[in-house]
C-alpha positions, 0 to 999 in steps of 0.5 A: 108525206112518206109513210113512216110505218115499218121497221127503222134501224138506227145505225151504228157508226163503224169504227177501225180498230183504231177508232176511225169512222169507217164508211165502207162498213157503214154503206155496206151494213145500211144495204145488208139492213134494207136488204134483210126487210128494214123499211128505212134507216136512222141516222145520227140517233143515239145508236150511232154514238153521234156526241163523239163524232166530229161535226164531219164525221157527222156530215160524212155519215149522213151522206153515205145514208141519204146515198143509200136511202136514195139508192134504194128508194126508202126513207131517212129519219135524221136526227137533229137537235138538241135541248136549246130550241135556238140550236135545235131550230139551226140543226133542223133547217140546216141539214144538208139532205132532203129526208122523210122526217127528222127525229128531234129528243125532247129537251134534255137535262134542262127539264122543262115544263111540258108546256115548254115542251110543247112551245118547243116543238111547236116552234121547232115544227113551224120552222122544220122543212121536214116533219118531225118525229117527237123522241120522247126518252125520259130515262135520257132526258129526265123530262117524261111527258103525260098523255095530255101532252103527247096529245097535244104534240100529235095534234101540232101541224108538221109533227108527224109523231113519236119515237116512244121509248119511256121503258114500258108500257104506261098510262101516256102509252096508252093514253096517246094510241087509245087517242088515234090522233094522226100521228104515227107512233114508233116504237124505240124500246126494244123489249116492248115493242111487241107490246106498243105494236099491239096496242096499235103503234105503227113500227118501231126503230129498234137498235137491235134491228142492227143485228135481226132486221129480218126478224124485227120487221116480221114481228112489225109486219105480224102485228099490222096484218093482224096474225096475233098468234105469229106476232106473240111468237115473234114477240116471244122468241125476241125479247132474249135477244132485246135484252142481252143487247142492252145488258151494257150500255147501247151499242156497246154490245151490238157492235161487239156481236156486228163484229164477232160476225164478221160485219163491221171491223171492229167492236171499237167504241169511243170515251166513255163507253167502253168495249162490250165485255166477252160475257155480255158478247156471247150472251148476245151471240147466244141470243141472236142465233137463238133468235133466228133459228125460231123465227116464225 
C-alpha cells in the first residue's frame, strides 16, 4: 500500500466571482501545494465545500486532482460517503479514479452506537476497492468514539487508519497511538497537530497546509526525524496562523487570504457559508507572513 505519511492538504474548491467552479485555479493550486512540500492532496473533504457542489462538479474536481496526483506521482485521499452505510458502500465503490486511500466520516447526525460504528466500517472496508481512512470528527458528527473502539477499527482489515480530529488531545488520543496498532494515524485539527505528531501520529491533513504547505510539511517532517527542538519551534510559531484561520467557519477565511494573495479568483463561498469578514482576512493575512517569516 501507499505509504500514507506526511502532509495532505484538503483542497479548497475555487469559485468565479460569480460562483462557478474554476478548475484552472484548482489544477493550478494542487501543483503549487505539492510544489511547496505537501506529500499528497485531499479531494472532496470538507474543505472543498462538496455539500454545495453538484454531482458534476464533484466528478470534475475530482478529475483534475487524480490528473495531478498522477502528474506528479503522489498519492490521493478521496472522500466518499456518508452517514447511511448502503450509500456510503455506493459512493466508495463507484469512485471514478483508482486513489491511495479513501476518507470516509464516522456516521453523522444519526448517532449510532460505536459498535454500529464499527459494523460500518467493517462493512464499508470489506467492500472498499481501497483502504479507508477513518474521519473520525465528533464536533461535526455528534458521535465521538473511545479508545476501545478506534482500536478495534485500526485492527479491521483494509482500514488503513484515521484522520483524528476530535479538537484536542484526549484520552482515545492517547489511548490509540500508546496502542501502536498498524494503522496510520493522520492528524486533521489544525491547532494540535503539533501536539498528536509528538505523540507519535504520522501526518496530518491539515486545511491550513492551503496556505503554508512549506511550512506544515516541515513541522511534519521535524517531528518524524526526531529534531524536537525545531518541531516545537515550528509547532509554535504555526498555531497564530491555525487559529485565525478558523476564526470563521472553514474555508471561508482561507480562501479570503487564497485570494487576497492573488492565488485563486475570488474569496466566493456558497449558501450558507458567507464570505470571510475583512477583519478576520487581515488577521489571517497577519498571521500567515508571520508564519513564514520565522519558518525554521
Amino acid at each position: 500500500m501507499t505509504s500514507l505519511h506526511g502532509l495532505f492538504v484538503p483542497l479548497i474548491t475555487p469559485f468565479t466571482a460569480e460562483g462557478a467552479l474554476e478548475p484552472v485555479a484548482l489544477e493550478r493550486h494542487a501543483h503549487a501545494v505539492l510544489d511547496a512540500g505537501a506529500t499528497g492532496l485531499v479531494a472532496l473533504g470538507t474543505t472543498a465545500e462538496p455539500s454545495t457542489l453538484t454531482a458534476a462538479e464533484r466528478a470534475r474536481v475530482l478529475d483534475i486532482c487524480a490528473g495531478v496526483c498522477a502528474e506528479r506521482g503522489v498519492p490521493l485521499i478521496a472522500c466518499a460517503g456518508g452517514n447511511a452505510t448502503a450509500e456510503s458502500v455506493r459512493a466508495v465503490t463507484e469512485l471514478a479514479h483508482p486513489v491511495a486511500a479513501v476518507l470516509a466520516v464516522v456516521p453523522y447526525y444519526v448517532r449510532p452506537s460505536e459498535e454500529g460504528v464499527i459494523a460500518h466500517f467493517t462493512q464499508l472496508a470489506a467492500l472498499s476497492p481501497a483502504p479507508l481512512l477513518v474521519y473520525d470528527v465528533p464536533h461535526r458528527t455528534g458521535r465521538p468514539l473511545c479508545g476501545t473502539t478506534l482500536i478495534r477499527l485500526a485492527n479491521t482489515p483494509n482500514i488503513a487508519g484515521f484522520k483524528h480530529a476530535v479538537g484536542g488531545i484526549d484520552a482515545a488520543s492517547v489511548e490509540l497511538l500508546a496502542a501502536r496498532t498498524p494503522a496510520t494515524v493522520l492528524s486533521g485539527d489544525d491547532r494540535f497537530a503539533s501536539a498528536l505528531l509528538a505523540l507519535g501520529a504520522h501526518g496530518a491533513i491539515l486545511a491550513a497546509g492551503n496556505i503554508a504547505p512549506r511550512e506544515y510539511a516541515d513541522l511534519i517532517d521535524a517531528w518524524r526525524t526526531g529534531d524536537v527542538t525545531r518541531a516545537r519551534s515550528i509547532g509554535n510559531s504555526l498555531d497564530a496562523l491555525g487559529a485565525a484561520l478558523f476564526a470563521e467557519p472553514n474555508p471561508t477565511v482561507i480562501k479570503a487570504v487564497l485570494a487576497e494573495r492573488g492565488q485563486i479568483p475570488s474569496p466566493a463561498v456558497r449558501l450558507p457559508m458567507l464570505p470571510a469578514s475583512s477583519v478576520a482576512t487581515r488577521a489571517a493575512l497577519m498571521a500567515s507572513e508571520a508564519a513564514t517569516i520565522t519558518r525554521v
